[in-house]
C-alpha positions, 0 to 999 in steps of 0.5 A: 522210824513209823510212829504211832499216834497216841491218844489223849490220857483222860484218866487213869487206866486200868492196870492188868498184872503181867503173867509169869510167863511174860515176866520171864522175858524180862530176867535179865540183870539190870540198874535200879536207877536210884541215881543216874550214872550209877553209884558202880561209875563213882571215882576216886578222883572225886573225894573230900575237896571237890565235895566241898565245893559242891557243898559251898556252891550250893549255899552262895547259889541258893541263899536265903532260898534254899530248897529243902534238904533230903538228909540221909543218916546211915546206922550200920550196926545189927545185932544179928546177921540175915543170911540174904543181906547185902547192905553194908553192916557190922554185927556187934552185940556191944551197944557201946560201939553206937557211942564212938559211931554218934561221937563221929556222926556229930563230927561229921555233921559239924564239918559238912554245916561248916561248908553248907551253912547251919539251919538249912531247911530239911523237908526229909529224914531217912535212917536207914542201915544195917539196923538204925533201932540197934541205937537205944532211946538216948542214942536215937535222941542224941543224933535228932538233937544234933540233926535239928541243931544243924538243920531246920525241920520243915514241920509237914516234912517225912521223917522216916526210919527203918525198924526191925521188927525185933528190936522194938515194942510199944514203948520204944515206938512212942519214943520214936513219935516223941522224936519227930519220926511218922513213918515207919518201915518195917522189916518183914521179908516173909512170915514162913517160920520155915523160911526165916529160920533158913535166913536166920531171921525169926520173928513172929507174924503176930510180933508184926501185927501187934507193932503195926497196930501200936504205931496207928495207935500213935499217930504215924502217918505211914507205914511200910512193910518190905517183903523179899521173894525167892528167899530159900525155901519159899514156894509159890504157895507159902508165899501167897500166904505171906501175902494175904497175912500183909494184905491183912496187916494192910500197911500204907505202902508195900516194898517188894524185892527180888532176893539176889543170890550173889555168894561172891560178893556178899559172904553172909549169902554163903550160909544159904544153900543154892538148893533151897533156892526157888527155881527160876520159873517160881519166883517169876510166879511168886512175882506175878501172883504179888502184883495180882495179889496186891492190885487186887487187894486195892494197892497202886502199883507205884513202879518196879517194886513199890505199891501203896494204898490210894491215899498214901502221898506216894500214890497220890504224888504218882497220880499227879505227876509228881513222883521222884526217885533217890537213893531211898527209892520212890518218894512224894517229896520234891526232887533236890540234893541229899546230905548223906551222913555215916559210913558207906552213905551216898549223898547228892549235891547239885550235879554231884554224887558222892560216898563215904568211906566203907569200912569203919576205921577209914570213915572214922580216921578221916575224920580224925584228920578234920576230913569230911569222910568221902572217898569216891563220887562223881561231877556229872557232865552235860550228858550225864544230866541230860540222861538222867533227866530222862531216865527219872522222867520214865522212872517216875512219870513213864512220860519223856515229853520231847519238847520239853527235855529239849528246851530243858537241856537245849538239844533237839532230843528226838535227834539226839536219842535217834538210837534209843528210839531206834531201839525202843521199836521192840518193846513198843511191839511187846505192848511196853511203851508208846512212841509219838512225834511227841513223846515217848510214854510208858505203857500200863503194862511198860511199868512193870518193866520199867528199868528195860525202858531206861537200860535203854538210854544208859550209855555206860550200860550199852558199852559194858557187858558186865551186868552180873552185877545187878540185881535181876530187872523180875 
């Protein structure tokens, strides 16, 4: 294979949008890459036991020293039903339903400390759902009761939670403050009145505003907004106007999905009508023009689907290469195992993965047994952790360094990725990545392509041809 000589990095590069029309080469369904296998390869031969002895591993192992936790906690419960969702949800208006779920949480959490040991450190809290703010203030005070009792906080940590927009004023977010959350995410999806009412989710732009400056005011140490496009009824146009009212709302850090149509396997799409769907080549341009958009209102762009402000950590952890990726995306805190918590949630421990019960009557009779609630996982191999090595490597620094994944996993890796490399050539001539006898680096360019480059070195990926079931790469 001819190589090219790649020359030395001085400084950042400039960073030059991709048009719509380069953008359409690239959809195409691919991985997400929050964990490498993906979570579609998890098996039942895996459950409660082999989790167990991870968790039992992970405490003789480490000691005294242990590397900080990330802890995920799942809230699966919304008062109202978004027509795009696809996220593991139960719609209720009964707020006591909280109270038995918080009642398992602690059950849970006391079987998993059991295990672990109480007062391992915690240097990251993420609640997501379904709608973590459906819990009032007492219930949200309660479970961060029983998480400090079991965890020991690291006090610089990120502690974060997903907000509807709808369910919280100001009183409620100093509530939040008071209970150790800075950072904050906040359901936007788009500002189109028109577009809202035709996924059932209206809330006012100004609601927005209001809540963002209220959290300033208190103190929260980041922002995010999350913005789907190709939701129905949206247009080029009337997303641009989204756009300039989030570059004026100017939140820290910005998630830009792309909306997957995927009727049969998420019922709540079915309310939504394939015709009111942009076509294909417009939400291509409402991709290009976001990311134009967005660099040009100052964003970083972090990669796939992130931007944050120059000084927010994550573009700072991006600029030093010291960027990671986990099951709740791009994050600035050190890579390590995840402790998941709740119905459907999916934990990292060593070289394991493992997920909870889905539906709530197995989630709770498991534990009605005295059973930590995991149904499925996996134990990755020797060649699992190697690729996943190099896929978050390209995922995160858009750098594989040859030599150093090689000392790393003992193998000589330009011999043993002979293939991936073979097939790296086209994209190196389409101007996404650069190949050296040293390394493979990904392209200013590359980066907004990111998930082809490591589709690329997916074995699993390259002997299935079911990829419908992701989401599209644009």
């Amino acid at each position: 294979m001819s190589l090219t000589v790649l020359p030395h990095r001085s400084g950042p590069r400039e960073v030059i949008a991709p048009s719509a029309a380069v953008l359409s080469r690239f959809e195409v369904p691919g991985p997400r890459y929050t964990s490498y296998p993906t979570a579609d390869r998890f098996v039942e031969a895996f459950g409660a036991d082999a989790y167990g002895e991870a968790l039992r591993e992970r405490a003789a192992a480490v000691g005294a020293r242990q590397a900080p936790l990330s802890v995920y906690v799942h809230v699966p419960f919304c008062e109202s039903l978004c027509y795009y969702c696809a996220c593991n949800k139960i719609i209720t208006r009964h707020r006591e339903r909280a109270v038995e779920y918080l009642d398992h949480l602690e059950r849970e959490l006391a079987l998993q400390s059991a295990q672990l040991g109480y007062g391992a450190p915690v240097s990251q809290l993420h609640l997501g759902g379904g709608t973590p703010t459906f819990l009032d203030d007492a219930g949200l005070a309660r479970l961060m009761a029983a998480l400090r009792g079991a965890f020991s906080f690291a006090p610089d940590g990120e502690y974060a939670i997903e907000v509807d927009p709808r369910t919280v004023d100001a009183a409620r977010l100093a509530h939040l403050a008071a209970l150790g959350f800075n950072r904050l995410s906040f359901g936007v999806q788009d500002f189109d009145p028109a577009v809202q009412k035709a996924v059932h989710r209206l809330q006012p732009a100004q609601q927005v505003f209001d809540l963002v400056g209220h959290a300033r005011a208190l103190g929260f140490a980041s922002i995010n907004t999350d913005l789907i496009y190709g939701l129905p009824l949206q247009t080029v146009a009337s997303f641009d106007r989204t756009l300039a009212q989030v570059c004026e709302l100017r939140p820290d850090r910005i998630a830009l999905y792309a909306y997957a149509h995927l009727p049969e396997r998420f019922k709540p799409q079915r309310r939504i009508a394939t015709n009111d769907l942009p076509e294909g080549i417009a939400k291509v341009e409402m991709l290009a023009r976001s990311i134009a958009a967005l660099t040009a209102a100052g964003y970083v762009y972090i990669g796939m689907d992130h931007f944050a402000l120059p000084d927010d950590p994550l573009a700072v952890a991006k600029r030093q290469g010291r960027l990671h990726r986990s099951f709740q995306g791009y994050s600035p805190q050190p890579d390590g195992d995840i402790l998941a918590l709740g119905v459907s949630a999916i934990g990292r421990i060593g070289a394991t993965y493992s997920q909870n019960a889905k539906t709530l009557a197995e989630y709770y009779d498991l534990l009605g047994q005295g059973r930590l609630p995991v149904v499925r996982g996996l134990a990755l191999s020797r060649e699992d952790v190697l690729r996943r090595a190099t896929i978050m490597a390209l995922m995160c620094q858009g750098r594989l360094d040859f030599e150093a994944i090689g000392l790393a996993h003992l193998t000589d890796a330009r011999r043993h990725f002979a293939a991936e490399l073979a097939a790296l050539e086209p994209l190196q001539a389409q101007g996404l990545v650069q190949l050296t006898d040293q390394a493979i680096e990904v392209t200013p360019t590359g980066w907004f392509f990111v998930r082809a480059i490591a589709m690329v070195f997916d074995r699993y990926l390259q002997a299935d041809r079911n990829r419908t079931r992701f989401s599209r790469i644009v």
